[in-house]
Every structure is written in structure tokens, then in C-alpha cells.
Backbone as numpy.savetxt, mean C-alpha at the origin, in Angstrom:
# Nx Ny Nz CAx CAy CAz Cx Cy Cz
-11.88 -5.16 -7.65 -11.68 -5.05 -9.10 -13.00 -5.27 -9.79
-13.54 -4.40 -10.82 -14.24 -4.57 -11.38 -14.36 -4.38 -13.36
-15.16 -4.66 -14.05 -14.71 -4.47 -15.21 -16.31 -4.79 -16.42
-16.36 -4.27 -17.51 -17.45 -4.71 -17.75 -17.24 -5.35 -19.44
-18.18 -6.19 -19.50 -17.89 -7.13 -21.41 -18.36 -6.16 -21.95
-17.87 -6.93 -23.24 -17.90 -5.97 -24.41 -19.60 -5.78 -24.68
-20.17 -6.44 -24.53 -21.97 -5.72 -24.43 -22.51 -4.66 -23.98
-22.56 -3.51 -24.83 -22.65 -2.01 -24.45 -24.02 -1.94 -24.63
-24.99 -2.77 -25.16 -26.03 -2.47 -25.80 -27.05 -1.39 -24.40
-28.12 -0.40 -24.67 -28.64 0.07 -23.99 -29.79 -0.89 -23.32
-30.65 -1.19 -24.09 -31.77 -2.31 -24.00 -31.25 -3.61 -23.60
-29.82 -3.85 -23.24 -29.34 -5.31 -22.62 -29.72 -5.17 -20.96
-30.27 -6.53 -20.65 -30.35 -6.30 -19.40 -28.79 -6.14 -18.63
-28.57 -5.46 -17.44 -27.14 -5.68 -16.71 -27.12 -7.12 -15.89
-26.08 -8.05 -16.05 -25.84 -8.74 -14.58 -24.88 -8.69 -14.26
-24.52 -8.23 -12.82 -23.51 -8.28 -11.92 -22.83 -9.20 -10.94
-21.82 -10.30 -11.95 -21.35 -11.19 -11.37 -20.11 -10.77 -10.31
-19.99 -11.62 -9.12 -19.13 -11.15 -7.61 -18.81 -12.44 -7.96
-17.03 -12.76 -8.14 -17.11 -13.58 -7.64 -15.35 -13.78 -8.62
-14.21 -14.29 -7.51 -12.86 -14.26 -7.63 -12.69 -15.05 -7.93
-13.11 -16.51 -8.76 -11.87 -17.34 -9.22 -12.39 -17.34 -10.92
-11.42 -16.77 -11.65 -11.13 -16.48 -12.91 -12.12 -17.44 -13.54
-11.70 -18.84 -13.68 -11.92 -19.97 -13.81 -13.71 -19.90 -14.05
-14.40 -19.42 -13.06 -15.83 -19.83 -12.70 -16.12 -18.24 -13.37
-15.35 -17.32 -13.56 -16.15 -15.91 -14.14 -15.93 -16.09 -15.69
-15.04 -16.67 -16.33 -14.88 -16.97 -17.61 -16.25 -17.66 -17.79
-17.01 -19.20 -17.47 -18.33 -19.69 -17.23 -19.31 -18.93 -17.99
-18.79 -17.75 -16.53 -20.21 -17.14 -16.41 -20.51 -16.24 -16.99
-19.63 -15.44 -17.80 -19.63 -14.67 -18.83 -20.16 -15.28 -19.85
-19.41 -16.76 -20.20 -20.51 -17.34 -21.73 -21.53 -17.44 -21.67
-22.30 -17.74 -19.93 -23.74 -18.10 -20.36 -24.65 -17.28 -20.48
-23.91 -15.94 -19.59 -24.82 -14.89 -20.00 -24.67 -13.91 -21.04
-23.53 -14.22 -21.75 -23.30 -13.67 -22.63 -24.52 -14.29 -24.04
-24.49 -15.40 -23.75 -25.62 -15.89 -24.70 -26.91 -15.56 -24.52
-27.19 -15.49 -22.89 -28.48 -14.86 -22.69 -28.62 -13.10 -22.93
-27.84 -12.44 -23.97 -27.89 -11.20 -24.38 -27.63 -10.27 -22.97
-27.02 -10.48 -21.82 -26.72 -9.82 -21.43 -25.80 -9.09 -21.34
-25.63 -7.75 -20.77 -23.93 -6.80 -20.33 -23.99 -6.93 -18.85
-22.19 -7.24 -19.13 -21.82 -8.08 -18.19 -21.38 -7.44 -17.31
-21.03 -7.27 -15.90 -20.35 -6.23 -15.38 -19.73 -7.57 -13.82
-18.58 -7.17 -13.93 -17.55 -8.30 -12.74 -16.87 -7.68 -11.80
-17.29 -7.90 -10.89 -16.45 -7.68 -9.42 -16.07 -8.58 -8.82
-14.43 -8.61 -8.09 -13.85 -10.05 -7.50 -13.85 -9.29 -6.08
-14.61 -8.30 -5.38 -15.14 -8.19 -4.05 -16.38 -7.93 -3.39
-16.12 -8.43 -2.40 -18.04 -8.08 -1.89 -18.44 -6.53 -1.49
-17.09 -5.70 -0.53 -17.77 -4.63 -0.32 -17.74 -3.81 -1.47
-17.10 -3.85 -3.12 -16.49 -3.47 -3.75 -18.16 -3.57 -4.80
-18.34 -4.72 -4.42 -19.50 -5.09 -5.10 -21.00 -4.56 -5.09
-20.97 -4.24 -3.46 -22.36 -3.18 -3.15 -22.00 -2.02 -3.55
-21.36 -1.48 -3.58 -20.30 0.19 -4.30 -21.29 -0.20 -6.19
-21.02 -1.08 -6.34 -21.44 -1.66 -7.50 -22.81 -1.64 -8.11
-23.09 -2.37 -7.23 -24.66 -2.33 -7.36 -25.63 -1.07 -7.09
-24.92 -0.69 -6.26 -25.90 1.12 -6.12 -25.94 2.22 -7.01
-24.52 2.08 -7.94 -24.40 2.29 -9.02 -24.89 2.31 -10.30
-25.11 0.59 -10.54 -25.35 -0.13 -11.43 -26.84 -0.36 -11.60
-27.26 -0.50 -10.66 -28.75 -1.10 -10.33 -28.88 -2.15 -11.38
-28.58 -3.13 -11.51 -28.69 -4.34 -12.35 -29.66 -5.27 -12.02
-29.98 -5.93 -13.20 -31.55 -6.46 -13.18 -30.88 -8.16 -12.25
-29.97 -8.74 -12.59 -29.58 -9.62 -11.68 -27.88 -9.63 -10.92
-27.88 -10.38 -9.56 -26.77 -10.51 -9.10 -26.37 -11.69 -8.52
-25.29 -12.53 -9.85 -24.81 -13.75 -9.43 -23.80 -13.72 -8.60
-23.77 -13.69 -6.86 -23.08 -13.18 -6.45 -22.63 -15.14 -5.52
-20.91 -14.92 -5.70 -20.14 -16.18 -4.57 -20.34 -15.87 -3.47
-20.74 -16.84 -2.61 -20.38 -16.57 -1.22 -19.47 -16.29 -0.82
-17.91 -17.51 -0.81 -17.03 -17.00 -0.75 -16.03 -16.62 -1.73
-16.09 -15.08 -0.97 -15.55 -13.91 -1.14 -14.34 -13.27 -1.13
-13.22 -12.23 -0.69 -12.91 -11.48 0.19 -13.41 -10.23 0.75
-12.87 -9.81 1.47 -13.54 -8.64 2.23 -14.99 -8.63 2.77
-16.09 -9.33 2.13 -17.12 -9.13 2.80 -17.87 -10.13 2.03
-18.27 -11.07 2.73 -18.94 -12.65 2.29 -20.09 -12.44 1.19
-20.61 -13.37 0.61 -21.69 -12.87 -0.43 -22.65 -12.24 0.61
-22.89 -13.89 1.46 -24.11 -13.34 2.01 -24.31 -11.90 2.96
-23.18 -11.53 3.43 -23.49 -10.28 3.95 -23.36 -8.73 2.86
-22.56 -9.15 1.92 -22.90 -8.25 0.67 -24.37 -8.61 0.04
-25.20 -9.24 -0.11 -26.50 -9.50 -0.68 -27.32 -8.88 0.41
-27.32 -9.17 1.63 -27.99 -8.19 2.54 -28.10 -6.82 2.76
-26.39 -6.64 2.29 -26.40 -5.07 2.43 -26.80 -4.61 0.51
-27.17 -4.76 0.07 -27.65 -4.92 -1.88 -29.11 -4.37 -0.94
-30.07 -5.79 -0.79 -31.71 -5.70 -0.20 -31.64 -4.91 0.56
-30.82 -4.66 1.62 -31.16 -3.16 2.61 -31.22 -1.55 1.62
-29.92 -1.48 0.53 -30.14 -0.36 -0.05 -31.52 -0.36 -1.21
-32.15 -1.38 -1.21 -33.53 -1.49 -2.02 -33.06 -1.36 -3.71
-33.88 -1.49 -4.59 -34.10 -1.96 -5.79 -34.60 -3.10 -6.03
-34.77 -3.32 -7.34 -35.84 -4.46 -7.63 -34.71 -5.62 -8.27
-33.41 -5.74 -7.97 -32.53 -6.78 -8.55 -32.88 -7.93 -7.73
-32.58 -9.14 -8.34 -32.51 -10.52 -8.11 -31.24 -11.09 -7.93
-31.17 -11.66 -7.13 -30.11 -11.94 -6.61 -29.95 -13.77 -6.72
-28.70 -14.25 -7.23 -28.74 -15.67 -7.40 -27.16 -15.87 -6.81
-27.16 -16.83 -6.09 -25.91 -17.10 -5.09 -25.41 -18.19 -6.02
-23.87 -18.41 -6.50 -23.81 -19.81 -6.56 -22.69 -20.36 -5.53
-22.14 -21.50 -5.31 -21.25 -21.91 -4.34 -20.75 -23.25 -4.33
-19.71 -23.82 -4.13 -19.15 -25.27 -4.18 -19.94 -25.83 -3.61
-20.09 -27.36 -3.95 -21.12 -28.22 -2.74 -20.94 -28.29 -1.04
-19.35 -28.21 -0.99 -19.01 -28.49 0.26 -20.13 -27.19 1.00
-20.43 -25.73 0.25 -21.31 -24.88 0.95 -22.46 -25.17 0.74
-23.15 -26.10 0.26 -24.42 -26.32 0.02 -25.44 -25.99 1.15
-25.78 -26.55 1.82 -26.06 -25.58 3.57 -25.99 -24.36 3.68
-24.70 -23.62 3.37 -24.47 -22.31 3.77 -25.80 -21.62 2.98
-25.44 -22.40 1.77 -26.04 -21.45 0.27 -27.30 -21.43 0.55
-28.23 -22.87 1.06 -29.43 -22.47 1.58 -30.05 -21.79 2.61
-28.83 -21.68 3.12 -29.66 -20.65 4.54 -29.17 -19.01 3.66
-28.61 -18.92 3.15 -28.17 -17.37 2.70 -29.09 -16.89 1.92
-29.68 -17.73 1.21 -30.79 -17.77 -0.06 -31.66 -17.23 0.43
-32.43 -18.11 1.65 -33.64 -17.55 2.72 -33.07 -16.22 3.12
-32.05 -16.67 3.67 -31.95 -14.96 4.68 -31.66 -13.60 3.53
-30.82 -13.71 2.60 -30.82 -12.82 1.72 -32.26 -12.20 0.88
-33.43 -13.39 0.52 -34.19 -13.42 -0.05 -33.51 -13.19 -1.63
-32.69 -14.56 -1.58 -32.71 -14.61 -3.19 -33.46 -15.57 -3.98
-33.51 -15.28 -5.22 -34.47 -16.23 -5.71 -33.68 -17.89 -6.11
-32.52 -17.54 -5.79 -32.04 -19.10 -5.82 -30.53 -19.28 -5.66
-29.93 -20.27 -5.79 -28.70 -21.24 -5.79 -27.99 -21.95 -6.90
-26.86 -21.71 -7.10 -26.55 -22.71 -8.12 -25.30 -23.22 -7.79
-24.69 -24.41 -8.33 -23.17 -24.99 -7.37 -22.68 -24.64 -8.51
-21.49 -24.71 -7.91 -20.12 -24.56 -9.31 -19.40 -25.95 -9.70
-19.15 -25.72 -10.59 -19.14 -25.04 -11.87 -20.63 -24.66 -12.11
-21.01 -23.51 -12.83 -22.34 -23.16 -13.33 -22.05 -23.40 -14.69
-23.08 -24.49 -15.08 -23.36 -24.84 -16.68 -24.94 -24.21 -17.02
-24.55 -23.62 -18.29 -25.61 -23.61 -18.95 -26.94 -24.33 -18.91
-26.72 -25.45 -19.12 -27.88 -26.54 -18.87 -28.32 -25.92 -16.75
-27.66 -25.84 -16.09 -28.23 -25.62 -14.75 -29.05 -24.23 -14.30
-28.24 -23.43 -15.31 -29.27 -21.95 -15.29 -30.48 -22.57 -16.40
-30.56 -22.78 -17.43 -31.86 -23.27 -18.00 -33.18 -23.96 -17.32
-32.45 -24.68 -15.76 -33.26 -25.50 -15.51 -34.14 -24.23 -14.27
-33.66 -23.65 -13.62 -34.15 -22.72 -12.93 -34.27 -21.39 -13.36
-34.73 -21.16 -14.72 -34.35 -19.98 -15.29 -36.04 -19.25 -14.91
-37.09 -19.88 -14.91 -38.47 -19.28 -14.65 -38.21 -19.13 -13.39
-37.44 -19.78 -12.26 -37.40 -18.76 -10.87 -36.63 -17.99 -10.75
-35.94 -17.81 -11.57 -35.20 -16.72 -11.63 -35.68 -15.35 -12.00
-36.87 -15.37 -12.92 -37.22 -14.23 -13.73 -38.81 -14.36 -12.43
-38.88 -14.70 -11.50 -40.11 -15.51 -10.58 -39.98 -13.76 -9.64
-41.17 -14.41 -8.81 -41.13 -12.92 -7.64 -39.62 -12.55 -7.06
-39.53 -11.76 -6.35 -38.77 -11.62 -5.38 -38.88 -12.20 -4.07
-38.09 -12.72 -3.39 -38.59 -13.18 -1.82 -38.01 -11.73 -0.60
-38.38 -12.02 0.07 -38.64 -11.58 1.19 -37.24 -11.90 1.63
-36.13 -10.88 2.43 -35.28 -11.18 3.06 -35.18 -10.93 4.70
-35.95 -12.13 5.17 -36.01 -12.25 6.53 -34.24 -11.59 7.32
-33.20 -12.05 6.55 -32.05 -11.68 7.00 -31.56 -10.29 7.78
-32.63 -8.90 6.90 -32.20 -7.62 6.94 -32.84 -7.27 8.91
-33.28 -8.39 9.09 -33.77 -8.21 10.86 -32.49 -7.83 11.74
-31.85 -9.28 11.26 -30.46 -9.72 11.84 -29.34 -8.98 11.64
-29.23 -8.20 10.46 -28.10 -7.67 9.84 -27.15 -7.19 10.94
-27.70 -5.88 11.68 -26.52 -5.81 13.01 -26.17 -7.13 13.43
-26.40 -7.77 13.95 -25.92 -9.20 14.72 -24.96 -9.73 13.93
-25.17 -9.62 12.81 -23.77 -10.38 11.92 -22.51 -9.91 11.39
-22.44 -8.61 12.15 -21.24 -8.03 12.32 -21.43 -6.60 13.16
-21.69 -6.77 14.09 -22.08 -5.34 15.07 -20.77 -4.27 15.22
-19.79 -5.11 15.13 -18.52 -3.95 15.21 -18.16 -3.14 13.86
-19.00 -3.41 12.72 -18.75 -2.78 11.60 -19.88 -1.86 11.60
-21.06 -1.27 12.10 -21.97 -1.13 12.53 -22.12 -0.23 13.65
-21.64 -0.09 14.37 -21.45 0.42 15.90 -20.31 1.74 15.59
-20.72 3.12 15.52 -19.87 4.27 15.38 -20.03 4.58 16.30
-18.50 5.05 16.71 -18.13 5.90 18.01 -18.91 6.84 18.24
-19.32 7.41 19.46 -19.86 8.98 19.55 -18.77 9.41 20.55
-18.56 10.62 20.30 -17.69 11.39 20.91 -17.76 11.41 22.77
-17.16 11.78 23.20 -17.04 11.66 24.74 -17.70 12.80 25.67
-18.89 12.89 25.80 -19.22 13.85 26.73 -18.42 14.22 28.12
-17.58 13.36 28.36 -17.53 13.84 29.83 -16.17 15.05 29.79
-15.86 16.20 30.09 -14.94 17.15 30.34 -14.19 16.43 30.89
-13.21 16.58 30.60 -11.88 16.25 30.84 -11.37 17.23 31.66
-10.41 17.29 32.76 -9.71 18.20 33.62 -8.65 18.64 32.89
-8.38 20.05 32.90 -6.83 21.01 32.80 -5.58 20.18 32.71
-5.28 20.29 31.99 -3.37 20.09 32.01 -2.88 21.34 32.98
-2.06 20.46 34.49 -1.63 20.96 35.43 -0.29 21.76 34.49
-0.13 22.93 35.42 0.66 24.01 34.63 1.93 23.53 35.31
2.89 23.33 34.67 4.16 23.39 34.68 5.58 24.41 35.88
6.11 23.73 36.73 6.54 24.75 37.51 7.47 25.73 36.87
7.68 27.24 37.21 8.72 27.89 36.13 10.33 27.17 36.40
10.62 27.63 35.15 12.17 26.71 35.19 13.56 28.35 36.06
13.81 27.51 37.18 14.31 28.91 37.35 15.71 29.21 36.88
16.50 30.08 37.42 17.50 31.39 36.55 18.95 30.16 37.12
19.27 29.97 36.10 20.88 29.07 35.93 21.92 30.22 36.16
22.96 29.56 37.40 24.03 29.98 37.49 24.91 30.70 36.63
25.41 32.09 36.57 26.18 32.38 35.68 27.58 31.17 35.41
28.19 31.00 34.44 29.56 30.22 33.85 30.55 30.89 34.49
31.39 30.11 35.68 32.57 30.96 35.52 33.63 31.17 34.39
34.46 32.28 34.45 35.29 32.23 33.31 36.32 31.66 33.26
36.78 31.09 32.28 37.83 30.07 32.12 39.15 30.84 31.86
40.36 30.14 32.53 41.58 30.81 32.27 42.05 30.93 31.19
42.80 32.03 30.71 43.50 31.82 29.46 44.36 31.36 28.87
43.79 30.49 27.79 45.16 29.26 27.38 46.12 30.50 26.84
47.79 29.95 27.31 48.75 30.58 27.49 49.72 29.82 26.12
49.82 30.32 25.06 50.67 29.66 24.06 52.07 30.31 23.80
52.53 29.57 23.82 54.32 28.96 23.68 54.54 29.77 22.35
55.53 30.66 22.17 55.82 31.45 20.27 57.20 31.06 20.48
57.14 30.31 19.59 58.68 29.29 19.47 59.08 29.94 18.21
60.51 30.71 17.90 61.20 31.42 16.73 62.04 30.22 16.28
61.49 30.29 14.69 62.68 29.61 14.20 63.52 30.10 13.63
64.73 29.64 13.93 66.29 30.78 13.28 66.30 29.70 11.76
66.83 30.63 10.83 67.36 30.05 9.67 68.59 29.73 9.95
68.65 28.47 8.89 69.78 27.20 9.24 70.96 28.21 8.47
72.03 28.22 9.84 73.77 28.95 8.92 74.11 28.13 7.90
74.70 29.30 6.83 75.12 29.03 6.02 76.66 28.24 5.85
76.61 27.17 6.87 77.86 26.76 6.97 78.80 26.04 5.73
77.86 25.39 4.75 78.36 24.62 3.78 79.34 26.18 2.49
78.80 26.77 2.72 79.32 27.77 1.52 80.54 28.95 2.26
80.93 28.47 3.73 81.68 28.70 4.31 82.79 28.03 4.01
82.50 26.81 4.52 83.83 25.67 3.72 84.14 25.58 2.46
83.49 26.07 1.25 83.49 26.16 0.05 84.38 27.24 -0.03
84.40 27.98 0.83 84.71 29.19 0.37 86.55 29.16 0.62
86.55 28.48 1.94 87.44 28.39 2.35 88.65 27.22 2.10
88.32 26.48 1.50 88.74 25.12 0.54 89.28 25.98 -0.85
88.45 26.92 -1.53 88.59 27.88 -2.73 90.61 28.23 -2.50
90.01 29.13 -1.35 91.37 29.85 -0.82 92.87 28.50 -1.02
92.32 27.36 -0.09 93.36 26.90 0.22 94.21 26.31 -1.16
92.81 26.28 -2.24 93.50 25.30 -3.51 94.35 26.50 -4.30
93.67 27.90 -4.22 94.20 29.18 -4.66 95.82 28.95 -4.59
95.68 29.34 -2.92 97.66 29.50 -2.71 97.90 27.83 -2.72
97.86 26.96 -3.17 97.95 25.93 -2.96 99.25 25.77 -5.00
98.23 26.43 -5.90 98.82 26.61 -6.89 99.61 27.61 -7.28
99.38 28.72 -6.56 100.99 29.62 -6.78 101.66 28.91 -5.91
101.96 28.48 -5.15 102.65 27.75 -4.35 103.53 27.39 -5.74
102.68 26.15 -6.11 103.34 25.10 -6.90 104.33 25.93 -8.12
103.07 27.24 -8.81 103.93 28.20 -10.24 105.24 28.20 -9.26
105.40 29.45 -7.97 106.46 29.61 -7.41 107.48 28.75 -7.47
107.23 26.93 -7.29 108.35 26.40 -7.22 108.43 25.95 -8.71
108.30 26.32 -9.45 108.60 25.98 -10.76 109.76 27.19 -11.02
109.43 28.31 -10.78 110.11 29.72 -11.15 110.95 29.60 -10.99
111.36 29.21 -9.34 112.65 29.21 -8.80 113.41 28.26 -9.17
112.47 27.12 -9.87 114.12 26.34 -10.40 114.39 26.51 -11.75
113.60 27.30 -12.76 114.42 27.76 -14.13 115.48 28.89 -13.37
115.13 29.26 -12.37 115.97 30.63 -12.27 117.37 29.87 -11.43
């Protein structure tokens, strides 16, 4: 991530602060914001040389620790791509050690612990604006990470043929299967038996009532 303050001016010098805890880049924005600089912030190291080759900025307050790629091996790889930036490390005390051997090997012009106050850049501010040193480090650089460093080269040696495949041979014809034999079951419509008895019940109630007129007849008569 990177991002730059509101100081657009052309004639401002650039500094390019590296360095992830919010806390310590808020700092470091006021003090250089007072020292008329434009500000430009990155919270990674390899993100940060991408940065600087870019940027070419007159200084780089860069953390040691980092992610992705430590100060000090981002400040090495800064002095290997050349320009005339200055480079100022700062770092907690517990790295105090680290910070001085990175200083030498980077060839920066200095150190500062954190918190960085105003009053502490004032006090080293003429070595800061001082020569450049010499970064004995850029000797070593492979050694301090050779597997990032080290590109494959392709494989001279020929490789042997992919053995050819035996042919697949001729599959048995399918014998043929018998023929399913289906059952044609007729259904008869259901007799009309109910309208039989209807019919025939009709009849019986029929003569059932001349019956009855009949015996009426015969006894007026």
C-alpha cells in the first residue's frame, strides 16, 4: 500500500517513508511535513523498491521491520538500483544492533529509534543532508537470500519418446438378445346386469297392479 500527502508542491523535496504501524507514520508525516516536504508512504518493502525507482526521492525513512521484504534488504536492493537518495532506517530499541549493522551494510546515513520525535531528527539533521556512505552490503546481497536470486535455466538434457501405446484390438460382436414376449390381456366391459333387474322388477310391479285393478273389477261386478 502506498499513498502520497497532500504536498503537491514541484520544488518540495520527496521522502519516502516504509513503514506499517499507522501509529509511527502519522509521526512521521508531521515532522516532515514541517520540514516542507511531499510525502509519499508505503507499508511494504518489496512494494517500496517498486517505489523508489519510480519516485527517485531525495530521502528514505525506511523500518526494518517490515513485511514481505525487511528494510534492510529493501535498502540494498534501493543502492543496487543507484540514485543519489539517502536513506535513514528507524527501529525499536530492542533492534538497536540490527539497525547498526544495516546502516553500515546498507550505507545509510543514519538511525533513528521509535517513536521518531522531532527534536531527534533535528539532532542528526546535518548527517543527514552529509555524504553518502558506501554500502559495503551490495557484496553480500546474493548471500542474504540466494533462493530469491537463483533463476531456473531450462533443462538441456533430451528427454526420451513417450513409448507408443499397444493397438486396442477388435471387441467381440454382442450377441442378440431374445425377444421380450408381452402378455395382451383384453378387457371385456362390465354386463349390464343392474339395468337387467331394473328392468325386470318394472315388469313384475306392472302385472303386479293390473293384478290388483282386476281384483277390484271383479268384485263390483
Amino acid at each position: 500500500m502506498s499513498y502520497v500527502s497532500e504536498v503537491s508542491s514541484d520544488d518540495a523535496p520527496t521522502v519516502l517513508i516504509v513503514d506499517n504501524n499507522q501509529m509511527s507514520i502519522m509521526r512521521l508525516r508531521e515532522v516532515f511535513r514541517k520540514r516542507g516536504f511531499a510525502i509519499e508512504v508505503c507499508e511494504d518493502g518489496d512494494l517500496a523498491v517498486d517505489e523508489y525507482i519510480k519516485l527517485d526521492p531525495e530521502l528514505v525513512v525506511m523500518s526494518l521491520d517490515i513485511p514481505s521484504l525487511d528494510g534492510h534488504l529493501a535498502a540494498l536492493e534501493m543502492r543496487e538500483h543507484g540514485g543519489d537518495s539517502r536513506i535513514l532506517f528507524i527501529a525499536p530499541n530492542r533492534l538497536s544492533e540490527l539497525a547498526v549493522h544495516a546502516t553500515y551494510s546498507a550505507g545509510a546515513v543514519g538511525w533513528l529509534a521509535k517513536p521518531v520525535s522531532q527534536s531527534q531528527l533535528d539532532e542528526i539533521w546535518d548527517q543527514v543532508l552529509g555524504p553518502i556512505p558506501e554500502a559495503p552490503g551490495l557484496e553480500d546481497i546474493d548471500e542474504l537470500y540466494p533462493e530469491d536470486r537463483i533463476k531456473p535455466e531450462p533443462d538441456e538434457i533430451e528427454l526420451p519418446p513417450i513409448a507408443e501405446l499397444p493397438p486396442i484390438g477388435t471387441l467381440p460382436p454382442l450377441e442378440e438378445l431374445p425377444p421380450i414376449e408381452v402378455e395382451q390381456t383384453q378387457t371385456s366391459r362390465p354386463k349390464k346386469r343392474g339395468r337387467k333387474v331394473l328392468f325386470v322388477l318394472i315388469i313384475l310391479l306392472a302385472g303386479a297392479g293390473i293384478a290388483y285393478q282386476q281384483g277390484h273389477l271383479d268384485s263390483f261386478l
